[in-house]
N, C-alpha and C positions, 0 to 999 in steps of 0.2 A: 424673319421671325414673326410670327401673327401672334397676335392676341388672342386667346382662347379662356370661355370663363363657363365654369360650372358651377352646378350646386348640387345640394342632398339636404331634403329636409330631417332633421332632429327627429327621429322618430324612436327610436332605440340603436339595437345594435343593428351593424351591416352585416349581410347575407352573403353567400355564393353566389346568389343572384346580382345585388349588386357587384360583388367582385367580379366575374365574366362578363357580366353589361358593362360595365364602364370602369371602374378602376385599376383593374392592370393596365389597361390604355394609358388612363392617365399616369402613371406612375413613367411611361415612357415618351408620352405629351412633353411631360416639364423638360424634358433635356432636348428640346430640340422647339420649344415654343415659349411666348411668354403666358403665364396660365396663370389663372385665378381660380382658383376651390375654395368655395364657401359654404357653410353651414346653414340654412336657410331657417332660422328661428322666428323670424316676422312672418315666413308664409304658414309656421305652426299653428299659428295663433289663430287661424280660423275654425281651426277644434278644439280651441282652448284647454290648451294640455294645463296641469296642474304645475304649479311654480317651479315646486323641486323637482316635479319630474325632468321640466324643460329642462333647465339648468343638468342635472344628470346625465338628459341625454346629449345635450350641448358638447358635455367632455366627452362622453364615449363615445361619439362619433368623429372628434377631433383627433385622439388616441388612436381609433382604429385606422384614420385616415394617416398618422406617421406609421400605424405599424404596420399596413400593406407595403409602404415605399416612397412617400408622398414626401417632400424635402421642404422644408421652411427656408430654405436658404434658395433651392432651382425655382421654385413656384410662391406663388401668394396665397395662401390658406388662411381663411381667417371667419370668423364670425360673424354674421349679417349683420347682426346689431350692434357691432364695434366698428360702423359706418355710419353717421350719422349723417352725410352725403345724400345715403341712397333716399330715407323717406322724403327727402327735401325735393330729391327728380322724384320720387314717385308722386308729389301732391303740382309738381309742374306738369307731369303727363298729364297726368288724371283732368287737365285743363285740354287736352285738346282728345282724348277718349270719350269716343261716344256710346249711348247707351246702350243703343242699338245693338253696334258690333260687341259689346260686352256680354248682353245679353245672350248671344247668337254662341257664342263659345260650349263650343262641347262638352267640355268639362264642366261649366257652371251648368250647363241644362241635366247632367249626368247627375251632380251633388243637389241640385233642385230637386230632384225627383225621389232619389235616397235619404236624403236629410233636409226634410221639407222644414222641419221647426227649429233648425239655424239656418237661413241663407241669410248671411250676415252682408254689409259691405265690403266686405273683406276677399269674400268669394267672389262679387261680381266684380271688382277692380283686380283681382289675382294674375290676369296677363298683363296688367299697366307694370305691378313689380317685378313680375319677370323678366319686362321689357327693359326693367330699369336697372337690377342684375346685371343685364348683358350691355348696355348701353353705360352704366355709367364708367367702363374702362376703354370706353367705345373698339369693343371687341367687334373682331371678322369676323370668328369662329366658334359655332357652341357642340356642341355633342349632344344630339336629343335622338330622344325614341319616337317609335311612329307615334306615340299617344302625344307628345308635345310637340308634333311638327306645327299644328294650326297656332300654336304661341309665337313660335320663331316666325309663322307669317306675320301673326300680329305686331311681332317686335319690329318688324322689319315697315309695314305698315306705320305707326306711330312715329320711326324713324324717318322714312319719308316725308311726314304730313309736316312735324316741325323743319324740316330741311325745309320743305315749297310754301311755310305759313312766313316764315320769317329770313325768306328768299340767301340760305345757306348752305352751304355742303360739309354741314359739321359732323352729322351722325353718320357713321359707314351703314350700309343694309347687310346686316351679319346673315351668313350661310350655315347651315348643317356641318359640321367639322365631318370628313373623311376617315374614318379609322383605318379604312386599306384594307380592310378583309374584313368578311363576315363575322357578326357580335355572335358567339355563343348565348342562345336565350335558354336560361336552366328553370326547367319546369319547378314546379310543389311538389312535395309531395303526397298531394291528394289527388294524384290521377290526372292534373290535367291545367290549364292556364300555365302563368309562369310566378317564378317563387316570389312570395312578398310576407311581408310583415301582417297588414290587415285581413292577409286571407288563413292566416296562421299555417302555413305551409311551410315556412321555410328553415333554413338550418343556418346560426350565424358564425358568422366569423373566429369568434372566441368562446362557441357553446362548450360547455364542457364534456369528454368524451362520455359519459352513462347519458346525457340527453341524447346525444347522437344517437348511438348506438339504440336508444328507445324509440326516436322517430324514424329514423328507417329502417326497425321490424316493423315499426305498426304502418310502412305506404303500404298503398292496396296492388293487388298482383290483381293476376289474373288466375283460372282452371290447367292453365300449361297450352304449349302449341299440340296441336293433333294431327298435325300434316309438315312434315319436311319441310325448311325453307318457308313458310309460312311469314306472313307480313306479321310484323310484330302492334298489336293495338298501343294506343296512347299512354296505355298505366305502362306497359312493359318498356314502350320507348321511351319516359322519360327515366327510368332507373337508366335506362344503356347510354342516354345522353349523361346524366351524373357520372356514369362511369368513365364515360371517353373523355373524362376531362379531370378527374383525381385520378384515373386506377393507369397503371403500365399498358401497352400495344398488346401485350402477352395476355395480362390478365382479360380486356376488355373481350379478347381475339377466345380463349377460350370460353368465356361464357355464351357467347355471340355461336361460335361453333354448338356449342350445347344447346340452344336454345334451335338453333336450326335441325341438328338431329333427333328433336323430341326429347334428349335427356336431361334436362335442366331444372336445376332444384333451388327454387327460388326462394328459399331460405338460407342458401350457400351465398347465391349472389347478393341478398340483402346485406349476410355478418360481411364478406368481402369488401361492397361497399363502401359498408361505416366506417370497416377500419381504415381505410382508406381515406374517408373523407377527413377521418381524426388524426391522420398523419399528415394529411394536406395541411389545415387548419393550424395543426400545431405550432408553427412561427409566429402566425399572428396570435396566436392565444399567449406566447411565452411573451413577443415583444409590447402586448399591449397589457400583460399583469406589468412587467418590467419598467412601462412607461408610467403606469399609474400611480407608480409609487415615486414617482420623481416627480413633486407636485410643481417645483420649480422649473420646469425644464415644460413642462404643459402651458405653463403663464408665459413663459419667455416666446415660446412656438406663436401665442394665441397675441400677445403684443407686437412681434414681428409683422408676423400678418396683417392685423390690424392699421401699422404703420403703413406699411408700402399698398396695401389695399386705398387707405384714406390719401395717401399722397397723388395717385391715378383720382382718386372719386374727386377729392377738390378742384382740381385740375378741370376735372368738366362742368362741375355745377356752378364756378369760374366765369366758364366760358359760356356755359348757358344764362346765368344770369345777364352777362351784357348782351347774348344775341338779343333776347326776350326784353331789355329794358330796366329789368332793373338793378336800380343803383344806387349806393347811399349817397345821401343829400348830406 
């Protein structure tokens, strides 16, 4: 059984997107691995989200993560910041991360260039806490997208450097977790990239059915096919990717048939769609009102986790502390 540990930062609700990227995975991770999912509220904080907002979306991203299928009892779910572990290894990495390769990081050169008037410290040390994420349950295995593969180098990077500075074989060098078949990546709906929150594309988890049904009249089509069999452009492909993955074989099979014989009414396939998407959606919208209201059963989930996360995290910063030397006098 390997150790496997992810995150999601707090940012509101979860999308389609996220749910086909990663989370039905993990819902069948936990039963066959030992897994850590956590809420990433420390890496928020480099956009300095506003108080209540954090907090807000703290829960609803813990709620939505029971009511996809996520078990407080098969896995370790828990809050970043109800580990007080992690900042402790993140200010011991940060001692042997240099600036250089900090600096070098894609993604801090990508948020330098966009939001030049915050590059906080927070952004240029962001792979030391990732590294420390994964490192402090000294996990094998993470689950990353191509945009995070150069962290998992780094992490793996950092973990070596302490293993040969302080002549140990403590830190495992964590690998890309397998999923075993190809991740469905579900476009925006503005024609093109993939669904997210900051690009305001996406459709979430527990939106309610008239928003639905509003954002996918308003994605963009195209003039129709003019040729038989005809290659389907970007905006057409990703409605038919949404669809291969809410609507029935039947349904998808006839539109798909329609669009190749030129007859295809992309106002049919849009209402089709939606309602589709809102009959998908509908468990997790029922289990995550239903969780909400059980304010006691969210605290017990969020202290569960908590506990058996900090009992793994002491355990290494334990052990990091005597590799490294220090020791109370």
């Amino acid at each position: 059984m390997e150790i496997v540990v992810s995150g999601i930062r707090p940012t509101g609700n979860l999308h389609l997107g996220n749910y086909f990227g990663a989370l039905k995975n993990f819902v069948q991770m936990q039963e066959q691995n030992n897994c850590y999912f956590f809420i990433a509220d420390y890496h928020s904080l480099t956009t300095h989200p506003k108080s209540e907002n954090l907090h807000e979306n703290v829960k609803n991203v813990l709620v939505q993560y029971l009511a996809a299928g996520l078990d407080p009892e098969k896995s370790t779910l828990y809050v970043q910041s109800d580990v007080p572990e992690i900042p402790e290894l993140y200010l011991l990495l940060n001692m042997i991360a240099y600036l250089g390769e900090l600096e070098r990081c894609t993604s801090f050169k990508d948020k330098v260039r966009k939001h030049s008037n915050n590059v906080n410290a927070g952004l240029l040390t962001y792979p030391t806490l990732m590294a420390v994420d994964i490192l402090i349950h000294r996990a094998a295995k993470v689950p990353v997208g191509k945009d995070q593969q150069q962290h998992l180098e780094m992490t793996r990077d950092f973990a070596a450097r302490f293993n040969r500075l302080y002549n140990v074989d403590y830190f495992p060098l964590p690998t890309a977790f397998n999923f075993g078949e190809e991740l469905v990546k579900i476009p925006g709906l503005d024609g093109s990239g993939k669904m997210g929150k900051s690009e305001g594309n996406a459709i979430y988890l527990t939106e309610d059915p008239a928003s639905i049904r509003k954002k996918v009249m308003k994605a963009l089509t195209d003039s129709g096919p003019t040729e038989p069999n005809s290659e389907k452009p970007e905006v057409i492909q990703n409605l038919f990717t949404m669809l291969s993955v809410v609507s029935s074989l039947d349904t998808y099979q006839f539109f798909d048939d329609a669009y190749n014989n030129c007859s295809i009414r992309y106002g049919d396939l849009k209402k089709q769609l939606a309602e589709d998407i809102i009959a998908f959606t509908a468990p997790f919208r029922e289990k995550a009102a239903e969780l909400l209201k059980d304010e006691q059963y969210i605290s017990r989930a969020a202290r569960l986790g908590a506990e058996k996360a900090r009992a793994s995290a002491a355990q290494t910063i334990k052990n990091a502390r005597e590799i490294i030397g220090i020791k109370h006098l």
